[in-house]
Each structure stands twice: as C-alpha cells, then as structure tokens.
HTML snippet that shows the backbone in 3Dmol.js (N, CA, C, O; Angstrom):
<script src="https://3Dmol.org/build/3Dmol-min.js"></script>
<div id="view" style="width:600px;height:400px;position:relative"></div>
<script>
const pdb = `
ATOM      1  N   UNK A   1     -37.170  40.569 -27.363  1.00  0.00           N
ATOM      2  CA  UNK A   1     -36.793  39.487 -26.517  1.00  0.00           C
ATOM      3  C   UNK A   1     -37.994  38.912 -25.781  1.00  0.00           C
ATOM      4  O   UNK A   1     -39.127  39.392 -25.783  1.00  0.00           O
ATOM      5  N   UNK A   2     -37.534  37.685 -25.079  1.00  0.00           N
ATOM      6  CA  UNK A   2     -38.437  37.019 -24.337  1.00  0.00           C
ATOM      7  C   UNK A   2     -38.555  37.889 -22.925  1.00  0.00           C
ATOM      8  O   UNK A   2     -37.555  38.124 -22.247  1.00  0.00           O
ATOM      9  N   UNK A   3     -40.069  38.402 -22.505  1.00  0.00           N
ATOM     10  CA  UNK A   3     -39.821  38.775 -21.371  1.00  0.00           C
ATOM     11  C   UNK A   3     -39.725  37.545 -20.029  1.00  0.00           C
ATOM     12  O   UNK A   3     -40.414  36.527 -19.960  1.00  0.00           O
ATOM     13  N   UNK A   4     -38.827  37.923 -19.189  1.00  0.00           N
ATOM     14  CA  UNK A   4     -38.713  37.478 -17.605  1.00  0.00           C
ATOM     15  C   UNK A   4     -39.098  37.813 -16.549  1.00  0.00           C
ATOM     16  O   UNK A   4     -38.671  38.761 -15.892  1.00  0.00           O
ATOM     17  N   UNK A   5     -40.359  36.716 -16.129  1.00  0.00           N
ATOM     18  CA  UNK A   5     -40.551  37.413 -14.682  1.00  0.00           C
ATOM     19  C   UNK A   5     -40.457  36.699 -13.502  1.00  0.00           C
ATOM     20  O   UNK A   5     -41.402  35.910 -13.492  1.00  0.00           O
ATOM     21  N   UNK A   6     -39.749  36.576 -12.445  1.00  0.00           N
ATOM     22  CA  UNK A   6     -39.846  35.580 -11.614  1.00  0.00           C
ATOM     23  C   UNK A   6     -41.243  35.111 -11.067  1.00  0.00           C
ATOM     24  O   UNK A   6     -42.004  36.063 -10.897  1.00  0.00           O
ATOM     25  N   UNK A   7     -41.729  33.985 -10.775  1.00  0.00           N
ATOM     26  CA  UNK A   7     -42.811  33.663 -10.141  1.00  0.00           C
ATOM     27  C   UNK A   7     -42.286  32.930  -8.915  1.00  0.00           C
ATOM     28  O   UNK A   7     -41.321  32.176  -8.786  1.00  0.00           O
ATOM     29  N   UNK A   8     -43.266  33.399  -7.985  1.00  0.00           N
ATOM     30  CA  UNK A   8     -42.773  32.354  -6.568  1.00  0.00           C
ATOM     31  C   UNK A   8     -43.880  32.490  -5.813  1.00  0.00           C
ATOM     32  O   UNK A   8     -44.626  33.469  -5.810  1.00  0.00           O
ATOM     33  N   UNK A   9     -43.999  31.397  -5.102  1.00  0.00           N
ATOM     34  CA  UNK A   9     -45.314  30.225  -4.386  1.00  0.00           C
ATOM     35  C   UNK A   9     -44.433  31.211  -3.210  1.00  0.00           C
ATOM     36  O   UNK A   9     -43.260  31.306  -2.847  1.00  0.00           O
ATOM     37  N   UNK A  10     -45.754  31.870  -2.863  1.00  0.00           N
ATOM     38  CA  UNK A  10     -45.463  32.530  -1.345  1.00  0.00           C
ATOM     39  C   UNK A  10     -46.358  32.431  -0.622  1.00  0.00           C
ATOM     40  O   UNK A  10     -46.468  33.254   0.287  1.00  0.00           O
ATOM     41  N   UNK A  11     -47.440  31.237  -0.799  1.00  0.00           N
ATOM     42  CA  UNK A  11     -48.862  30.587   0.005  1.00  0.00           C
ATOM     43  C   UNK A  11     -48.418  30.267   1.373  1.00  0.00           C
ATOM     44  O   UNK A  11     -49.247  30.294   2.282  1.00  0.00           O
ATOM     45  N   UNK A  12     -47.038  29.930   1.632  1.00  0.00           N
ATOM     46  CA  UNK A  12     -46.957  29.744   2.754  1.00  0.00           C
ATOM     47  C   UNK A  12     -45.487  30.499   3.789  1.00  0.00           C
ATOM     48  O   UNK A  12     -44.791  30.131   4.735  1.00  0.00           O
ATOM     49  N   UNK A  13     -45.582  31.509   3.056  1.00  0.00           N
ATOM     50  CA  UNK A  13     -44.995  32.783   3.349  1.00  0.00           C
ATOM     51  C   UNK A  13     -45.111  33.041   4.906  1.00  0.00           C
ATOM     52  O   UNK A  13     -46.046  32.477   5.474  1.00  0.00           O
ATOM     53  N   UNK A  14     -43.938  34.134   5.942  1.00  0.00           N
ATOM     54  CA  UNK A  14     -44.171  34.678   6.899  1.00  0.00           C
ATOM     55  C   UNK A  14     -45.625  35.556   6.802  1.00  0.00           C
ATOM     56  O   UNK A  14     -46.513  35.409   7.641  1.00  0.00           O
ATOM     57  N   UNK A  15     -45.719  36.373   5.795  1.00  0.00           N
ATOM     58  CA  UNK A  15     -46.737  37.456   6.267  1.00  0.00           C
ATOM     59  C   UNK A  15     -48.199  36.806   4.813  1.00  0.00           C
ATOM     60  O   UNK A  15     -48.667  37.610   4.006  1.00  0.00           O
ATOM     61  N   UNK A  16     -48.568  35.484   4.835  1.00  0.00           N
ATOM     62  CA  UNK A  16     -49.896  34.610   4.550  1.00  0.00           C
ATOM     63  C   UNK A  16     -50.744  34.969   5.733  1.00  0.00           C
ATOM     64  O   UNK A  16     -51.930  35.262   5.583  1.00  0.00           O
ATOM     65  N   UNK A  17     -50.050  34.950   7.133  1.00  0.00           N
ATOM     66  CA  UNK A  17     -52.009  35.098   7.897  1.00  0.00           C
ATOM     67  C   UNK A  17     -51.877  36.434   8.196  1.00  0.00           C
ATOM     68  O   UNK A  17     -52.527  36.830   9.164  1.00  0.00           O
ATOM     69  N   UNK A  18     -51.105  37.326   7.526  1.00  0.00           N
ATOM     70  CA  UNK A  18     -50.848  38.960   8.108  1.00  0.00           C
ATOM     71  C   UNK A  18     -52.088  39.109   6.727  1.00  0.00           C
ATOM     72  O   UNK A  18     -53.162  39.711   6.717  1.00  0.00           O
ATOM     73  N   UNK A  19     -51.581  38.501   5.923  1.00  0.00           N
ATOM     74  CA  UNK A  19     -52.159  39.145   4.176  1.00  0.00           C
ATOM     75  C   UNK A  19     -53.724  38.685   4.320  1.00  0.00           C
ATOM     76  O   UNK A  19     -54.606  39.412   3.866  1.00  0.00           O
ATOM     77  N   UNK A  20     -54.036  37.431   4.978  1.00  0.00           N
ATOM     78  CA  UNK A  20     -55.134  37.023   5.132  1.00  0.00           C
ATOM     79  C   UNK A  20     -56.275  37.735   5.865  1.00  0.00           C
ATOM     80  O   UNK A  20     -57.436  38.030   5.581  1.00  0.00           O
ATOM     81  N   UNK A  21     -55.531  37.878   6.850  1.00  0.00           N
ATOM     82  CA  UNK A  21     -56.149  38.980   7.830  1.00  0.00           C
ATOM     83  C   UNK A  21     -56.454  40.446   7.513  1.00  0.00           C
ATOM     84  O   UNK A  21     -57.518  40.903   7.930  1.00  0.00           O
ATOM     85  N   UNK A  22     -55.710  41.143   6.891  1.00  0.00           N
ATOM     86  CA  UNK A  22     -56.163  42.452   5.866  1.00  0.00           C
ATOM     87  C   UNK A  22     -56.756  41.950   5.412  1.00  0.00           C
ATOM     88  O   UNK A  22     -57.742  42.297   6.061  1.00  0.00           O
ATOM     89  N   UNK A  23     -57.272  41.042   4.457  1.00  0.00           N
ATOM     90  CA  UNK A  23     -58.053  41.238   3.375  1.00  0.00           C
ATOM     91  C   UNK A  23     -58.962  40.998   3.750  1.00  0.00           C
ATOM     92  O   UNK A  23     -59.855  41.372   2.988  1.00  0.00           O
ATOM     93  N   UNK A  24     -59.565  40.170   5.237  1.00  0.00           N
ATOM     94  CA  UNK A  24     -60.932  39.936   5.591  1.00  0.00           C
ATOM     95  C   UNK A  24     -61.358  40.948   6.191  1.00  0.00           C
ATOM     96  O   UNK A  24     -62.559  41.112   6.407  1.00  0.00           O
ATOM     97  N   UNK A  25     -60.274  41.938   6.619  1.00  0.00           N
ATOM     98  CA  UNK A  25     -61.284  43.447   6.931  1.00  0.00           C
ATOM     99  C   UNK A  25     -61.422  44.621   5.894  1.00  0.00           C
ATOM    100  O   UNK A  25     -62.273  45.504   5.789  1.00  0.00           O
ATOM    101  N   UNK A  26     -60.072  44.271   5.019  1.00  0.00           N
ATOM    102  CA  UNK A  26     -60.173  45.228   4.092  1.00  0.00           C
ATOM    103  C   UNK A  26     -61.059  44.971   2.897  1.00  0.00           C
ATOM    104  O   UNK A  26     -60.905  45.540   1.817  1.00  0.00           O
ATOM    105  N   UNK A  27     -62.083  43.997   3.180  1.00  0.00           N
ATOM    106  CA  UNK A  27     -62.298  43.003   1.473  1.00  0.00           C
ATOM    107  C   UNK A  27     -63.523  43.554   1.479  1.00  0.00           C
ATOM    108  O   UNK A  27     -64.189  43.608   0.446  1.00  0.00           O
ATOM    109  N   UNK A  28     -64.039  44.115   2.861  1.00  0.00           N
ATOM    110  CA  UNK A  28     -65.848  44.328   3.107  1.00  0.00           C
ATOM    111  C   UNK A  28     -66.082  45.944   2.468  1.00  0.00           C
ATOM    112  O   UNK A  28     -66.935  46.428   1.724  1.00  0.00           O
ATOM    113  N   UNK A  29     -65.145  46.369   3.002  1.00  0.00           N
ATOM    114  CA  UNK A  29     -65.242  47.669   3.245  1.00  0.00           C
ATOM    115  C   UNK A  29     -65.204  48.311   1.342  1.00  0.00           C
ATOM    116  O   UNK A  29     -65.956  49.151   0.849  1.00  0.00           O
ATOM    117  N   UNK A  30     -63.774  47.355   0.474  1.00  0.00           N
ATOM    118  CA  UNK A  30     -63.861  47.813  -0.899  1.00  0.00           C
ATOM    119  C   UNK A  30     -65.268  47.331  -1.400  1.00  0.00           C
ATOM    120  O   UNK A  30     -66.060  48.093  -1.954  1.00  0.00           O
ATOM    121  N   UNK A  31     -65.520  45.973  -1.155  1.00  0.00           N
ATOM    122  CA  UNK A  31     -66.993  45.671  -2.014  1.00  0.00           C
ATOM    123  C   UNK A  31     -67.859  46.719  -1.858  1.00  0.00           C
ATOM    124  O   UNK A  31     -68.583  47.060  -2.793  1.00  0.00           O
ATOM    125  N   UNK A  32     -67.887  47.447  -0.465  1.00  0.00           N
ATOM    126  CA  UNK A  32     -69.163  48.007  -0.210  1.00  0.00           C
ATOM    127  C   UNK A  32     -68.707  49.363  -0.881  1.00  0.00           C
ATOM    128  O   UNK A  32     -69.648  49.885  -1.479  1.00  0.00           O
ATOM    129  N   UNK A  33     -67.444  50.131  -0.955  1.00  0.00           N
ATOM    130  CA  UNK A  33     -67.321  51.256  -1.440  1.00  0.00           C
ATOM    131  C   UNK A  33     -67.407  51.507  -3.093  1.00  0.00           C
ATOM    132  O   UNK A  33     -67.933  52.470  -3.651  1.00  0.00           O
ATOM    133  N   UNK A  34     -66.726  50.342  -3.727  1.00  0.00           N
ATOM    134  CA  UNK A  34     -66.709  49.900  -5.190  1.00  0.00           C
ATOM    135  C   UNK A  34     -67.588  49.247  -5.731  1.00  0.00           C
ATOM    136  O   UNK A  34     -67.358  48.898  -6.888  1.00  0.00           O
ATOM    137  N   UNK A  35     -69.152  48.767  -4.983  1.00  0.00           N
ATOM    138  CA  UNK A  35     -70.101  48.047  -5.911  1.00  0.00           C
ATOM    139  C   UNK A  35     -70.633  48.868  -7.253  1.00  0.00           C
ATOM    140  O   UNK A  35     -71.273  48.268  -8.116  1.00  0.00           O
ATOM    141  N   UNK A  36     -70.343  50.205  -7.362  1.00  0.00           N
ATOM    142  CA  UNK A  36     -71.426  50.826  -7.717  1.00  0.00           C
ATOM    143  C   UNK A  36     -70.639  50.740  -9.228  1.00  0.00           C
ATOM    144  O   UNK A  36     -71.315  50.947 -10.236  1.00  0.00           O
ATOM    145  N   UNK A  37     -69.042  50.397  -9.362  1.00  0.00           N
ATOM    146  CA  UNK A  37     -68.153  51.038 -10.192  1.00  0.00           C
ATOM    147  C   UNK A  37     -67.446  49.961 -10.619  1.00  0.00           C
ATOM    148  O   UNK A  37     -66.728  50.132 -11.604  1.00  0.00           O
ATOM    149  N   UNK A  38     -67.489  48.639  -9.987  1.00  0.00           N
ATOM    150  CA  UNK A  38     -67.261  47.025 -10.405  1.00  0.00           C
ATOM    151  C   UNK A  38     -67.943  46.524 -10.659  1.00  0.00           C
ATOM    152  O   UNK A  38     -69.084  46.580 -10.200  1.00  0.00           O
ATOM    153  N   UNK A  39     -67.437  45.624 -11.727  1.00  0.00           N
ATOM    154  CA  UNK A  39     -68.391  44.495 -12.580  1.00  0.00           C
ATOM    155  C   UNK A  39     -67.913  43.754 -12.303  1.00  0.00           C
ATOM    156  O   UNK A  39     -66.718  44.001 -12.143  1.00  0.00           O
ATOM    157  N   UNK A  40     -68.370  42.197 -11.994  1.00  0.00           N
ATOM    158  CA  UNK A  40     -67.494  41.117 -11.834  1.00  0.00           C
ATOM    159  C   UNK A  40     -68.261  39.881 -12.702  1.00  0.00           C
ATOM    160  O   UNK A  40     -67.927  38.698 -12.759  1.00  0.00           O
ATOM    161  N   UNK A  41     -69.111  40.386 -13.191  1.00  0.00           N
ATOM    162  CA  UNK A  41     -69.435  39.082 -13.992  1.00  0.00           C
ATOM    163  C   UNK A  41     -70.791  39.728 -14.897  1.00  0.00           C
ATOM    164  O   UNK A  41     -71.368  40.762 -14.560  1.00  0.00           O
ATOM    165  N   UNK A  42     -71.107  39.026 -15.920  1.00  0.00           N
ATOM    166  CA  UNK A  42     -71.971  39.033 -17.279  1.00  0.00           C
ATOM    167  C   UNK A  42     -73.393  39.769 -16.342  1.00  0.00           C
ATOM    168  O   UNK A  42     -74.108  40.679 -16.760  1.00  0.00           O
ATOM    169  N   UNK A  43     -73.489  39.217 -15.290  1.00  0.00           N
ATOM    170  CA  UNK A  43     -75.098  39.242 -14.782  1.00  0.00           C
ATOM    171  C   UNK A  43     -75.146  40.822 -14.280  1.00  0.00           C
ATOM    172  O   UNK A  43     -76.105  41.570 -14.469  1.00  0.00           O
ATOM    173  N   UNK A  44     -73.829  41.203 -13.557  1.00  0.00           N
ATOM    174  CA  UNK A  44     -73.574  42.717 -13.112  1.00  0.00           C
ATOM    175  C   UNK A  44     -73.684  43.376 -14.203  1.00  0.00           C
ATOM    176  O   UNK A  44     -74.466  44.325 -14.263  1.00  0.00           O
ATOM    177  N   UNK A  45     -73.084  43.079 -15.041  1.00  0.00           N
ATOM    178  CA  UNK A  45     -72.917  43.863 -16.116  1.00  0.00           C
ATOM    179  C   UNK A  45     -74.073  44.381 -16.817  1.00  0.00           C
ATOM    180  O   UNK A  45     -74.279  45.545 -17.160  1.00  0.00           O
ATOM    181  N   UNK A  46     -74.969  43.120 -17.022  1.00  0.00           N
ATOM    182  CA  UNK A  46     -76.086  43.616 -17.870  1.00  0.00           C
ATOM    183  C   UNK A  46     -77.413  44.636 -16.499  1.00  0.00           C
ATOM    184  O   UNK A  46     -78.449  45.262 -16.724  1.00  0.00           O
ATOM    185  N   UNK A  47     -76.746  44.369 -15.327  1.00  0.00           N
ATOM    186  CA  UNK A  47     -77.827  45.023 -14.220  1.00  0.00           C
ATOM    187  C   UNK A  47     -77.462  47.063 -14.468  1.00  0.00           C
ATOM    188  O   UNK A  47     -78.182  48.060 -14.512  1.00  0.00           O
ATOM    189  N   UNK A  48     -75.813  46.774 -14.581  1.00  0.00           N
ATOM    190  CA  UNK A  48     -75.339  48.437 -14.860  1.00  0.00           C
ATOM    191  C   UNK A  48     -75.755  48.962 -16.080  1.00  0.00           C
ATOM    192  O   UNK A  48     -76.050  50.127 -16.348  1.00  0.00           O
ATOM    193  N   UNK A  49     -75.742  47.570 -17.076  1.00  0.00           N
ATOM    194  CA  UNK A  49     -76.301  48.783 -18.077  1.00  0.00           C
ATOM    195  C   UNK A  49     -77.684  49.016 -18.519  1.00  0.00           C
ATOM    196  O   UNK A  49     -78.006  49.655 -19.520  1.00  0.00           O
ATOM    197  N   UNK A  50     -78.621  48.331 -17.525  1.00  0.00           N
ATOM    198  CA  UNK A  50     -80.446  48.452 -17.285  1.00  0.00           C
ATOM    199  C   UNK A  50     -80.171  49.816 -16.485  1.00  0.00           C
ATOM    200  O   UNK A  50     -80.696  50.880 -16.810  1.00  0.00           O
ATOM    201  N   UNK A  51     -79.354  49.679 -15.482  1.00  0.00           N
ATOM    202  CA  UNK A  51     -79.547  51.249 -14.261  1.00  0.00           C
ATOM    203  C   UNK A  51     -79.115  52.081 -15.462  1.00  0.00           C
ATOM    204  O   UNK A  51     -79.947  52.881 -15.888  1.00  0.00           O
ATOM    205  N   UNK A  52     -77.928  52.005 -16.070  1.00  0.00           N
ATOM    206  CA  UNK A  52     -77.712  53.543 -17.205  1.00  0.00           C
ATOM    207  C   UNK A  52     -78.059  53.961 -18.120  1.00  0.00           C
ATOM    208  O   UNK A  52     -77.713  55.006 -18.671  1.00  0.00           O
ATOM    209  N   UNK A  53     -79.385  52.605 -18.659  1.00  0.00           N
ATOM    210  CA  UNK A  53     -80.293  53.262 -19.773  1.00  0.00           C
ATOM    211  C   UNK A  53     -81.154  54.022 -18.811  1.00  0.00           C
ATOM    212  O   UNK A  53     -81.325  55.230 -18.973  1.00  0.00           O
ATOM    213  N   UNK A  54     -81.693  53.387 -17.842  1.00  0.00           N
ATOM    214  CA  UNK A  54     -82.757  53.521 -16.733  1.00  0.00           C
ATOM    215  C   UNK A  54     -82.716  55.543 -16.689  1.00  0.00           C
ATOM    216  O   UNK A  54     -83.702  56.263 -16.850  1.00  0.00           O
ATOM    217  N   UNK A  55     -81.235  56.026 -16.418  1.00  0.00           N
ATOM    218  CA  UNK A  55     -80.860  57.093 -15.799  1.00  0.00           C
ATOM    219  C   UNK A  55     -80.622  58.254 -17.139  1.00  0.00           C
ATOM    220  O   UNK A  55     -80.235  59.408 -16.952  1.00  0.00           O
ATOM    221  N   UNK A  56     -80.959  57.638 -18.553  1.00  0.00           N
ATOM    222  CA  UNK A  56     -80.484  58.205 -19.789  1.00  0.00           C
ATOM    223  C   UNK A  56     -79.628  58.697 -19.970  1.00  0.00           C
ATOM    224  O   UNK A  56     -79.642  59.741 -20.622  1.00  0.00           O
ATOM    225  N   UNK A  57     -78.303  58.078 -19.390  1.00  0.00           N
ATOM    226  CA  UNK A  57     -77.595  58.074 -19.968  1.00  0.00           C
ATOM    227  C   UNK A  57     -76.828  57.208 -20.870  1.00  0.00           C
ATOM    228  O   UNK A  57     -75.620  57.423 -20.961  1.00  0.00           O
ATOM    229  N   UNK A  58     -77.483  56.038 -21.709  1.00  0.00           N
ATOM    230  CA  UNK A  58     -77.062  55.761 -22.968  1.00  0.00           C
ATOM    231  C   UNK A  58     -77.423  56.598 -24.064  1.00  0.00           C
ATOM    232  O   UNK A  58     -78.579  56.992 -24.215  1.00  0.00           O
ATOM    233  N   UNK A  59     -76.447  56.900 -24.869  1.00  0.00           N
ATOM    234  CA  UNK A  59     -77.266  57.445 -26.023  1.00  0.00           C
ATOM    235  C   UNK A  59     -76.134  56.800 -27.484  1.00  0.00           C
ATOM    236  O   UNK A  59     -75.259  55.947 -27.334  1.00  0.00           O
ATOM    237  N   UNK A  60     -76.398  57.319 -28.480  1.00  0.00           N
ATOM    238  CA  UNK A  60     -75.528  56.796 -29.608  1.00  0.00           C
ATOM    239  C   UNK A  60     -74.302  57.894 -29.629  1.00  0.00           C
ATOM    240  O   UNK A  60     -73.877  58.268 -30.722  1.00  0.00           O
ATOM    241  N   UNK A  61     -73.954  58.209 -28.877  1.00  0.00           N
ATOM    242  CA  UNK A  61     -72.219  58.766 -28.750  1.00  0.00           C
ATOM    243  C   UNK A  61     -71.799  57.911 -27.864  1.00  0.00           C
ATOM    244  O   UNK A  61     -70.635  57.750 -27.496  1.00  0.00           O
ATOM    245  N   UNK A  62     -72.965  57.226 -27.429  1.00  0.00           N
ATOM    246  CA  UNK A  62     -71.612  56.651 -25.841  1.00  0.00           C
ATOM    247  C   UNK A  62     -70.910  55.299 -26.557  1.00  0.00           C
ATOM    248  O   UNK A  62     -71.447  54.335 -27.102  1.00  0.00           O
ATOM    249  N   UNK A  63     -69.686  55.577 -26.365  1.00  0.00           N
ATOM    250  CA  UNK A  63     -68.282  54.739 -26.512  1.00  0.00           C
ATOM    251  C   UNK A  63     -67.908  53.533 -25.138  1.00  0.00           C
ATOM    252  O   UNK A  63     -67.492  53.783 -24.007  1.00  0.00           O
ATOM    253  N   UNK A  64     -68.238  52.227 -25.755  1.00  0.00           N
ATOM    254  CA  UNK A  64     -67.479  51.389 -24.909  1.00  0.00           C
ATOM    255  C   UNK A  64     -66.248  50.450 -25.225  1.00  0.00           C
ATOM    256  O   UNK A  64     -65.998  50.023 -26.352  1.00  0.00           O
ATOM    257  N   UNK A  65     -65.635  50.229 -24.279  1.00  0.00           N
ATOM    258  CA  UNK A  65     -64.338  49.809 -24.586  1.00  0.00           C
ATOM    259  C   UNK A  65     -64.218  48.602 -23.151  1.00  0.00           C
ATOM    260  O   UNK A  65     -64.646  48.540 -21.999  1.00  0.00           O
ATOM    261  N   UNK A  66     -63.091  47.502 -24.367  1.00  0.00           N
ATOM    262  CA  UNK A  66     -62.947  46.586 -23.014  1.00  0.00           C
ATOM    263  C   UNK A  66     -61.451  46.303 -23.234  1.00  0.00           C
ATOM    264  O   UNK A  66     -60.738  46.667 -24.169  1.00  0.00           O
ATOM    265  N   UNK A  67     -61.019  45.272 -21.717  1.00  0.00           N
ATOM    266  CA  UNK A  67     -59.628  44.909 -22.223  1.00  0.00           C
ATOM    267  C   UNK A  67     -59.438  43.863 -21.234  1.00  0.00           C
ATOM    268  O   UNK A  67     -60.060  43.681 -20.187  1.00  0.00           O
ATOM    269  N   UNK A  68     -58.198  43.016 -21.883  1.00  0.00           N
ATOM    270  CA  UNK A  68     -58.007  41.797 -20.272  1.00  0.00           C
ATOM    271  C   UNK A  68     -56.566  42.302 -20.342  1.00  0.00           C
ATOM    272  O   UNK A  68     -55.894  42.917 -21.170  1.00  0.00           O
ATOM    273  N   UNK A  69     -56.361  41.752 -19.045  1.00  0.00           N
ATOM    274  CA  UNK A  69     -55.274  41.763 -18.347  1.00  0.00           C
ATOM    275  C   UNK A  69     -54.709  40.669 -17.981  1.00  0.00           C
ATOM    276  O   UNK A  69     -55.297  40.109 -17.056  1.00  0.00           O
ATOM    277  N   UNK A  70     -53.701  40.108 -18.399  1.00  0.00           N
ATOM    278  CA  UNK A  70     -53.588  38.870 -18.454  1.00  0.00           C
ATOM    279  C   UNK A  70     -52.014  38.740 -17.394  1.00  0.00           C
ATOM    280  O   UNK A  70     -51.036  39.416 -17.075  1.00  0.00           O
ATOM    281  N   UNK A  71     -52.690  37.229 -17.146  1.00  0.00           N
ATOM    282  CA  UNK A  71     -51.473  37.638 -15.410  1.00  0.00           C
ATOM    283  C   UNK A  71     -50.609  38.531 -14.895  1.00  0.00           C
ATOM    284  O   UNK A  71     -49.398  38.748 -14.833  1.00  0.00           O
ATOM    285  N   UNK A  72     -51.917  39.097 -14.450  1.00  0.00           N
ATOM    286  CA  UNK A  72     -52.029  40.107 -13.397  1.00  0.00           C
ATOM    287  C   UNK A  72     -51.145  39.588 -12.242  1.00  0.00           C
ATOM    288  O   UNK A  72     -49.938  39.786 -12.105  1.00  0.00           O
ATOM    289  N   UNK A  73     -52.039  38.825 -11.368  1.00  0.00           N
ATOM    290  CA  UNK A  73     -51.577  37.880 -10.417  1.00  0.00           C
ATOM    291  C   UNK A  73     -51.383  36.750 -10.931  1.00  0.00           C
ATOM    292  O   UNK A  73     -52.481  36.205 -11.042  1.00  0.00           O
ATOM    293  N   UNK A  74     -50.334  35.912 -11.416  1.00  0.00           N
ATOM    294  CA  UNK A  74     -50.142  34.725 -11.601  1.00  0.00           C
ATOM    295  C   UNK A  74     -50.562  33.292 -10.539  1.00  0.00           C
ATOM    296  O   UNK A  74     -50.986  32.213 -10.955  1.00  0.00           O
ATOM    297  N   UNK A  75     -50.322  33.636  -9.208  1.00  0.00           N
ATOM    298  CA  UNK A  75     -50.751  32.889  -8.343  1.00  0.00           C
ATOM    299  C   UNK A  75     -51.352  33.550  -6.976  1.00  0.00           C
ATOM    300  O   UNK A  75     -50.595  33.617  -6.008  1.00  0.00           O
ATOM    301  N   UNK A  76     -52.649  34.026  -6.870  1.00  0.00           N
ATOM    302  CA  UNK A  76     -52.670  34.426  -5.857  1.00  0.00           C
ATOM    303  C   UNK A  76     -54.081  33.825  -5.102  1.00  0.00           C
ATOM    304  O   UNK A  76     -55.297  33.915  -5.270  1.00  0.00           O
ATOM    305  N   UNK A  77     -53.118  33.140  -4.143  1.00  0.00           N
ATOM    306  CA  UNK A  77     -54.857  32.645  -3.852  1.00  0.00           C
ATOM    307  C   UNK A  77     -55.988  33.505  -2.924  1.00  0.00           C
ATOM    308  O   UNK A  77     -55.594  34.479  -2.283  1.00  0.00           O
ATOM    309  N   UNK A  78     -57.347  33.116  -2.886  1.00  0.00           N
ATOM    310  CA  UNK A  78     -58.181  33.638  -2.595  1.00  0.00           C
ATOM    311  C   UNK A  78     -59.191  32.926  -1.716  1.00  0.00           C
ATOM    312  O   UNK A  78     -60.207  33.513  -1.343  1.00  0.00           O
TER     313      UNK A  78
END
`;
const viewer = $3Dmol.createViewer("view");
viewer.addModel(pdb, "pdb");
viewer.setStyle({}, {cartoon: {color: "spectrum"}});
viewer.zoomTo();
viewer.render();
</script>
C-alpha cells in the first residue's frame, strides 16, 4: 500500500518560541560535543578523512558505507 503520513505547518504553533529557545541553547552545546563525529558537508568530510589517514587508521579493510534519509523532517524550519 500507499504509505500515510500526516504533515502539519506547526511554524506558528503554541510551543515555536519554547522550541526556538531550546535550540539556541541546546544547538551550541551539540555542535561543540558532536564536531568530532558529524559531517555536514563535502569539505568536513574530506578534513575527517585527512585526520584518519593522518592517525593510520585507513587501511584496505576499512569499509565505508553511506545512506540518505529522506524526509526525515518534512518541514522543519531552521
């Protein structure tokens, strides 16, 4: 079957400046705890994998794997 999922515009929701407000204290604290272990773009990417040849650990067993995730968040703004 076709799957169903509801979508709904909640930008201007009761808890928008509650959600807003977490995330400007909670947003510092993940970047700074998760830089080491997030990629967010081509340029990170190729910097992690200069540090993990750098550290030897590439070698020809190492296995990489990717995947998308496709609406995740359908509408969430940022």
């Amino acid at each position: 079957g076709i799957p169903v999922r509801p979508i709904e515009n909640t930008i201007h929701a009761p808890t928008t400046n509650i959600s807003n407000y977490l995330d400007e204290i909670i947003r510092p604290i993940f970047d700074k705890e998760c830089q080491n272990t997030t990629i967010i773009d081509g340029s990170s990417l190729i910097q992690a994998l200069h540090q993990y040849m750098r550290k030897g650990l590439f070698k020809s067993t190492t296995l990489f794997c990717t995947f998308d995730i496709r609406n995740l968040y359908t509408m969430l703004p940022q």
